[in-house]
N, C-alpha and C positions, 0 to 999 in steps of 0.2 A: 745539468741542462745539456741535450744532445745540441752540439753544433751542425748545424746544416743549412748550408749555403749554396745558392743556385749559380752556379759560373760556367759559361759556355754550355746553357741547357743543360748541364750532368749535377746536380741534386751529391753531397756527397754526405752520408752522415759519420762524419770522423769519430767519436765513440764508439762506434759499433767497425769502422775499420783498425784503429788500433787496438780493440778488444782480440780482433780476430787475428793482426797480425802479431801480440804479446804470446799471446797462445802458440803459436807458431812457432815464435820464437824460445819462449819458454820451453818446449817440448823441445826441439831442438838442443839447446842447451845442455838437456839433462841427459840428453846423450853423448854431449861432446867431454864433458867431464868426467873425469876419473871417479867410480863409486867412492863414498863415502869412507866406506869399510875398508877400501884396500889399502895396504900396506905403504908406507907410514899415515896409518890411518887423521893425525891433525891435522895435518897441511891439506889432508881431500876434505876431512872436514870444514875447514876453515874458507878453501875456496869456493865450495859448496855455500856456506853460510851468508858470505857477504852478496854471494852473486843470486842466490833466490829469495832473499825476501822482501826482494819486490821490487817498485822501480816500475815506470811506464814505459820502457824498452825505447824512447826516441831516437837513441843512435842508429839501431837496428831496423829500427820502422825508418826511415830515412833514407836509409840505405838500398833497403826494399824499393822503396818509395822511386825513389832514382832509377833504380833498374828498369820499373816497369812506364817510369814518365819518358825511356828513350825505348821502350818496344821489346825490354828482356823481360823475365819471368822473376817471381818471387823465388822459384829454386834456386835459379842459376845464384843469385844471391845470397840466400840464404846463412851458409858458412863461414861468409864473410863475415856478414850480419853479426854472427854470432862472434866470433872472433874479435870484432870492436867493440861489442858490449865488452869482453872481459878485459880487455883493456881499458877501457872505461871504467870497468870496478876495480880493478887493482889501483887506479888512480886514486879512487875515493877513499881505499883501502890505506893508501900512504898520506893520503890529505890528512885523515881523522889522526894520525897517530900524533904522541904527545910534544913531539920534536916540531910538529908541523903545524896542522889548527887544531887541536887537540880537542877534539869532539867524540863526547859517551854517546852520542847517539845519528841513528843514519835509520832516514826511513823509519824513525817510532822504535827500531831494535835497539839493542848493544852494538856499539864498534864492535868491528871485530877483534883491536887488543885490548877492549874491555871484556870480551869471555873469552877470550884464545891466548891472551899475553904479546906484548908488542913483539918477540921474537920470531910467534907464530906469524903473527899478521902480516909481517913486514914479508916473508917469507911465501906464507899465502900471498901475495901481491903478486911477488916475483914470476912463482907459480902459473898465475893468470896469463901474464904479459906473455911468460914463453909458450905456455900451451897455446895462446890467439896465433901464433904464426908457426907454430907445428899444424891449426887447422889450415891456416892460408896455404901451407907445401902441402897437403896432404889432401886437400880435398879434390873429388874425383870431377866437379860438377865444375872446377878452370881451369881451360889449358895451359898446357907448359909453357905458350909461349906468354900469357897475359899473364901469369903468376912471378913473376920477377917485377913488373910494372905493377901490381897491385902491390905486393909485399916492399917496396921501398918507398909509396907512396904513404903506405898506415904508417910505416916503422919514421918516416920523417917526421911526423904527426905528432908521433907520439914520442920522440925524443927530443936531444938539447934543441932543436931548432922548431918545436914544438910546445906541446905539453910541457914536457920539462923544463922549457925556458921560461914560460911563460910562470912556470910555478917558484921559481926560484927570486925570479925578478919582485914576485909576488913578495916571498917573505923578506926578502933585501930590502922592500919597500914601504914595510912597517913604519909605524907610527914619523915617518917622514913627508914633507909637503914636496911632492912628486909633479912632474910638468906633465902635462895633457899628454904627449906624446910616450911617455911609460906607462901612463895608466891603458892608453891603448894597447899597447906590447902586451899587456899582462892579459887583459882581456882575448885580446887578439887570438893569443899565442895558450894561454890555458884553458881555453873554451871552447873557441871556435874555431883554430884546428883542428880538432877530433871531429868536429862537426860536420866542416867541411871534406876531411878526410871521406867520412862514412859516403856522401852523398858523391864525391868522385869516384871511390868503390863502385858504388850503383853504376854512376855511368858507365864506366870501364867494361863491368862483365853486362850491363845493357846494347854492347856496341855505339856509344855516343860519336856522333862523329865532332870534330873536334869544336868547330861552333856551340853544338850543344855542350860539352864537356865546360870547357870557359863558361858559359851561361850556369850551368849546375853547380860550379865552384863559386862564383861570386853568388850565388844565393847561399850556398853552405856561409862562405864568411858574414854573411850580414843576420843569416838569423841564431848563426851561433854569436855572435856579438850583441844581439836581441835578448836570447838566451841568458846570459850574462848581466847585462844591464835589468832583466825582470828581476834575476835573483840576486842581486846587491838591494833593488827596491824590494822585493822580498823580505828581504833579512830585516828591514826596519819597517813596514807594516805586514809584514803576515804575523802568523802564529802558530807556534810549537805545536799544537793540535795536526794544524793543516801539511806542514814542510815538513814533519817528521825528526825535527832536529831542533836544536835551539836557534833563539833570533836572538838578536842585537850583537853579534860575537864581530863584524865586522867594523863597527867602534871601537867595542873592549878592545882588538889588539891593534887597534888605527892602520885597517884597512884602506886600501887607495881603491875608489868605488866611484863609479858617476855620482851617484848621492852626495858623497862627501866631496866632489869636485863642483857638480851643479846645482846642487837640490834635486828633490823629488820631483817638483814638477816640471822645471826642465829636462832631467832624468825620463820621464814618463815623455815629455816633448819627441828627443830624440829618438827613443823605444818604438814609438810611432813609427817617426822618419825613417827608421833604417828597415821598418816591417813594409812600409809603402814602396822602399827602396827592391827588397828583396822578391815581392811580388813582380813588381817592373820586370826583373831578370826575367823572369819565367812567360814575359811575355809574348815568346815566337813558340810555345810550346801549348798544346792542344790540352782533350779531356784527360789522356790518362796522367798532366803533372796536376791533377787539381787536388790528390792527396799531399801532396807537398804544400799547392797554396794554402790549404787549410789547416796544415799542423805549422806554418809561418805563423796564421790569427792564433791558433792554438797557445804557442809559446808565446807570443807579447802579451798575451792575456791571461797567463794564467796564475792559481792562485797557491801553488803547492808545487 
């Protein structure tokens, strides 16, 4: 079903704008990566592998997104863009592996150390993570002086005081009855960092001033925390058809999840409140954030 919702008279139909910005992004991609073929041919395979088959690119459309909701261009972004999706795959890339949630499957494929071997994958990961900020030094479209301010903004993101925390705390937290305030951290800190990350990205090479910048941050946190909360309720009513992956694994190894702290429909209660919360942010801002409002409904609603 196309979403299309009328806000501040501008009509926007999000299907057909994330179609167009995947593409974009995808194409991209495929040139920022090392060919396949070249020499040590596994490890370009392997990066290659996990990063295209598939995936609705929302860090990267986000990111975009941000840029042009403060008056910059989908170029200017662009690389960035790219750069935090592969961070973003390396992370899934270490998630899946057997030490960690040990999942055969990502997006309906093979993991990738179920066709490459955990040595490769783990490696491929690494791979990812360094090539994303050889593009952030490297690309021509930010200047020298915001490339020090972008690149320690993703890299906090995405390490211990990030991603990384958030991931760790995660498996520390197994089959343990954990206080509301960890399971926040975990959330917090393994989702929507990275989220929020991307959409400061945008602002930064958009020229946000800093009003705006604060306002695009606290919306990154609330709908990566949105983000989050859909897919913990995910995992116990979707299904393997749809997610690409198996469901119920967040039980099996007694995952600390909204569900398992609130139930479902409380769970669902909140999901709401932090989507209603995270529109509010965006309320000093005009037609060009209404692609952001809409992949906010996007994410609390969706079914995969």
């Amino acid at each position: 079903m196309i979403n299309r919702v009328l806000c501040y008279d501008v009509p926007v139909n999000l299907n057909a704008y994330l179609a167009k910005q995947k593409k974009t992004v995808d194409r991209r991609l495929d040139k920022l990566l090392p060919k396949k073929d070249l020499y040590p041919q596994k490890v370009h395979e392997a990066m290659r592998y996990s990063l295209m088959i598939g995936g609705k690119r929302i860090r990267p459309v986000l990111t975009i997104a941000a840029c042009e909701a403060v008056g910059g261009t989908a170029r200017a972004a662009l690389d960035t863009a790219c750069a935090i999706e592969l961070i973003h795959t390396y992370s899934l890339i270490h998630d899946d592996l057997p030490c960690m949630d040990n999942d055969d499957f990502r997006r309906g494929k093979p993991t990738s150390h179920k066709v490459f071997g955990e040595a490769a994958a783990v490696l491929a990961g690494d791979a990812l993570l360094t090539r994303a900020f050889q593009i952030c030094a490297g690309t021509k479209d930010i200047s020298d002086k915001t490339k020090p301010r972008l690149i320690a903004l993703i890299a906090r993101a995405a390490g211990s005081e990030g991603l990384i925390g958030g991931q760790i705390v995660d498996l520390d937290s197994e089959e343990k009855d954990v206080p509301l305030k960890t399971l926040e951290y975990i959330h917090i800190h393994k989702t929507a960092c990275l989220i929020r990350a991307a959409i400061e990205a945008g602002a930064v090479l958009g020229g946000a001033s800093p009003r705006a910048f604060r306002s695009l941050g606290s919306f990154g946190s609330l709908i990566g925390l949105t983000f989050q909360i859909a897919d913990d309720i995910l995992d116990i009513v979707g299904t393997k058809e749809k997610l690409g992956k198996g469901i119920g694994k967040d039980a099996a190894q007694g995952k600390a999840t909204y569900p398992s702290v609130y139930g479902i429909e409380k769970s669902r209660d909140i999901l709401r409140r932090k989507t209603d919360e995270a529109l509010k942010a965006l309320a000093g801002f005009g037609t060009q954030a209404e692609p952001l409002r809409e992949i906010a409904r996007f994410i609390a609603a969706r079914d995969s």
